[in-house]
N, C-alpha and C positions, 0 to 999 in steps of 0.2 A: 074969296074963292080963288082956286088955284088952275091956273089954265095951262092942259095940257099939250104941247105940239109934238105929233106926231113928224118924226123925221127919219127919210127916205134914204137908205145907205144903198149907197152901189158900188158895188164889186165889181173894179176892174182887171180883168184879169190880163196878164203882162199878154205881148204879142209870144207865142211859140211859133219858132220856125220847125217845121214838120221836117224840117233833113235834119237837124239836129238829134243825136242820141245820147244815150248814157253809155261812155267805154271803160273802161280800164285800161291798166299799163297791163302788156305781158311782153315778157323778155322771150324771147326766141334765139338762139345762138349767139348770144352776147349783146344782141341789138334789143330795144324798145321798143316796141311796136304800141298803138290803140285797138282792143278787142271791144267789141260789140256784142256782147254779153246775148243779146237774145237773137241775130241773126250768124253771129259765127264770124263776122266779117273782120279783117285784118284790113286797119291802116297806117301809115308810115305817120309820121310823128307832125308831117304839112298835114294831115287830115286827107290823104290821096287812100285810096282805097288800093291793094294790092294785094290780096287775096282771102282765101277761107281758113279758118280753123277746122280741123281735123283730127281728132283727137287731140294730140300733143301738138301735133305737124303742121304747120303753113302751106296750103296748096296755093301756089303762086301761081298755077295755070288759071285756077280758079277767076281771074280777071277779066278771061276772055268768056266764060260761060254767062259773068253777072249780067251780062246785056241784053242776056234773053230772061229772064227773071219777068 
């Protein structure tokens, strides 16, 4: 007789840090920027956040609004 054990897998799942996003490169006037594909967000290349996308355009004022968000 052949004896079964039943064995208990657990799924650990990694830690995700919630500030973390998925960006892309976009090139804006010669420079490399990080876009954040589903909030529009422009950051410089340290991961500092400095503005919005805008159509094409970089709204650099945009820095001073994200506070109230």
């Amino acid at each position: 007789m052949v004896e079964e054990k039943v064995v208990e897998e657990k799924v650990v799942e990694e830690d995700v840090d919630d500030d973390e996003v998925a960006v892309v490169e976009y090139k804006y006037k010669g420079t490399t920027y990080l876009l954040d594909p589903d909030s529009n967000k422009i950051y410089n290349m340290d991961q500092e956040f400095v503005g919005k996308l805008e159509g094409k355009k970089i709204n650099f004022d945009a820095i001073d609004s994200d506070d109230e968000e």
